[in-house]
C-alpha positions as CSV (number, residue, x, y, z in Angstrom):
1,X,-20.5,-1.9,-6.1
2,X,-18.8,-2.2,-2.5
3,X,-15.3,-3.2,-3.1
4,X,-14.1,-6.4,-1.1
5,X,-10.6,-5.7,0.7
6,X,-9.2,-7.1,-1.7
7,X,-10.2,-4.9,-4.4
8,X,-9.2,-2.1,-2.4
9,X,-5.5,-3.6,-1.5
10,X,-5.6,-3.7,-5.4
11,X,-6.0,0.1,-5.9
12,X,-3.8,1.1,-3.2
13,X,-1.1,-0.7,-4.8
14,X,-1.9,1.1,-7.9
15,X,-1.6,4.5,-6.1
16,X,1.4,3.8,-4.6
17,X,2.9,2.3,-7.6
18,X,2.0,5.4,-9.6
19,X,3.9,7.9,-7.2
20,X,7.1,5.5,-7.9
21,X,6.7,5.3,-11.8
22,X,5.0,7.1,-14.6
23,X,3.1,4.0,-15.7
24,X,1.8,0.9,-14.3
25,X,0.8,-2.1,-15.8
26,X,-0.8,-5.3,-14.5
27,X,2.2,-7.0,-14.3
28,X,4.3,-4.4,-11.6
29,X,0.6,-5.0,-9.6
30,X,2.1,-8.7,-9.6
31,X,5.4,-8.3,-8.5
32,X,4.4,-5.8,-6.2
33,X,1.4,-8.0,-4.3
34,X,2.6,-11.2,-5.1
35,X,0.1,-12.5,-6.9
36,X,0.3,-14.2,-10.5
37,X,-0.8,-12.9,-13.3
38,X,-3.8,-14.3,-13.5
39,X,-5.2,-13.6,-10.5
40,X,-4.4,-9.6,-11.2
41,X,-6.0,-9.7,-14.5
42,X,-9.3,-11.1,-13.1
43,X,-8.9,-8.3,-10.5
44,X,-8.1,-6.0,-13.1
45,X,-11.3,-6.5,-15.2
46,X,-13.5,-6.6,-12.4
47,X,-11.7,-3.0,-10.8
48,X,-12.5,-1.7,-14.7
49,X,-15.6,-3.0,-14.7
50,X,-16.8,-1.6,-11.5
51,X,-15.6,1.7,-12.9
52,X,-12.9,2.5,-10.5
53,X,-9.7,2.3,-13.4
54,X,-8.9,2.3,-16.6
55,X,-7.1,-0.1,-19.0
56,X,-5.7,1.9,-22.1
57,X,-4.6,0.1,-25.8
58,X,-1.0,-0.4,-24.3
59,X,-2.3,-2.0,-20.7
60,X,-1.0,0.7,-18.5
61,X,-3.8,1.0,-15.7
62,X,-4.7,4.4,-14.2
63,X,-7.5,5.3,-11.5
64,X,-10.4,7.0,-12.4
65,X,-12.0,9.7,-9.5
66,X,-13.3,6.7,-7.4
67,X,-10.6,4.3,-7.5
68,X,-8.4,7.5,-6.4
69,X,-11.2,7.9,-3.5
70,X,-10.9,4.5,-2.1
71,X,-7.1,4.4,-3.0
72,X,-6.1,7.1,-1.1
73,X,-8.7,6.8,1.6
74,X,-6.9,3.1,2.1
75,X,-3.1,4.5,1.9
76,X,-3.8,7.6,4.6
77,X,-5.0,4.6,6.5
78,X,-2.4,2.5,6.5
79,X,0.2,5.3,6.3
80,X,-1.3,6.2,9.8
81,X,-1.8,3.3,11.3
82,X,1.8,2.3,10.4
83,X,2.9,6.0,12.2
84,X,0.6,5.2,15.4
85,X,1.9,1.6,15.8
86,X,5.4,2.4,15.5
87,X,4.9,5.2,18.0
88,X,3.6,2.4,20.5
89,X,6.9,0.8,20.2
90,X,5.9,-1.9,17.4
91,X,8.9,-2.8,14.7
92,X,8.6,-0.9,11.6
93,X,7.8,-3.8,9.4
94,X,5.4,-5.6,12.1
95,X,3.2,-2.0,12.5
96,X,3.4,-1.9,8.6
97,X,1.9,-5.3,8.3
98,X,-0.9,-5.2,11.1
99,X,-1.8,-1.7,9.7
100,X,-2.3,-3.8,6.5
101,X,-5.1,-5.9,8.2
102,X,-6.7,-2.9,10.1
103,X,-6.5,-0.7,7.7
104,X,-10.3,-2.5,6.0
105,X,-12.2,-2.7,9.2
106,X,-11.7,-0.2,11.3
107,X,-14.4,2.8,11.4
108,X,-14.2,6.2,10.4
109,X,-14.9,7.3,14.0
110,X,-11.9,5.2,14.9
111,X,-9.8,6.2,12.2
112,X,-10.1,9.6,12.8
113,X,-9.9,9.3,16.6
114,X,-6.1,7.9,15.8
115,X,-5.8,10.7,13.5
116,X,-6.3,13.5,15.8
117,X,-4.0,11.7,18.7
118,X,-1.5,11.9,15.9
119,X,-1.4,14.8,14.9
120,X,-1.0,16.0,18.8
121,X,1.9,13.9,19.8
């Protein structure tokens, strides 16, 4: 199943929210995005479904090995891209945001053409 950006903005939040708190439920993936809580839940089931978290009896959500993939994949993303717009002179909060929007379309070559300028400057 090839995850819409969506779906992936859904499991990044879930990363980052789980490296702020021991738990996360469906409802801090609302507050955090946004979103209601309706529209998470339908996210929710179809993330489970797809096989990329888990739901456990008390509705605290977790990543299994591929949501983890594409969840970290996506934050290294956008953590760089943040970095390299910022170091182009771009606000904080404007690179945060465009990195946001780039951070589902650009290529791997790209990607890791960024990457290595970064880690030389």
């Amino acid at each position: 199943m090839r995850l819409l950006e969506s779906g992936e903005m859904y499991l990044e939040t879930i990363l980052v929210l789980s490296k702020e708190k021991s738990a996360v439920r469906s409802l801090d993936v609302a507050e955090y995005m946004g979103f209601s809580k309706p529209s998470v839940s339908r996210a929710v089931a179809l993330l489970k479904s797809g096989g990329y978290i888990t739901v456990d009896a008390d509705g605290y959500l977790a990543l299994t090995e591929a949501g983890y993939e594409v969840a970290d994949k996506i934050y290294e993303r956008h953590t760089v891209l943040s970095d390299f717009l910022a170091s182009l002179g771009v606000g904080k909060e404007t690179a945060a945001e465009d990195a946001c929007k780039i951070e589902h379309d650009i290529s791997d070559e790209s990607f890791e053409a960024i990457k290595r300028l970064m880690t030389k400057l």
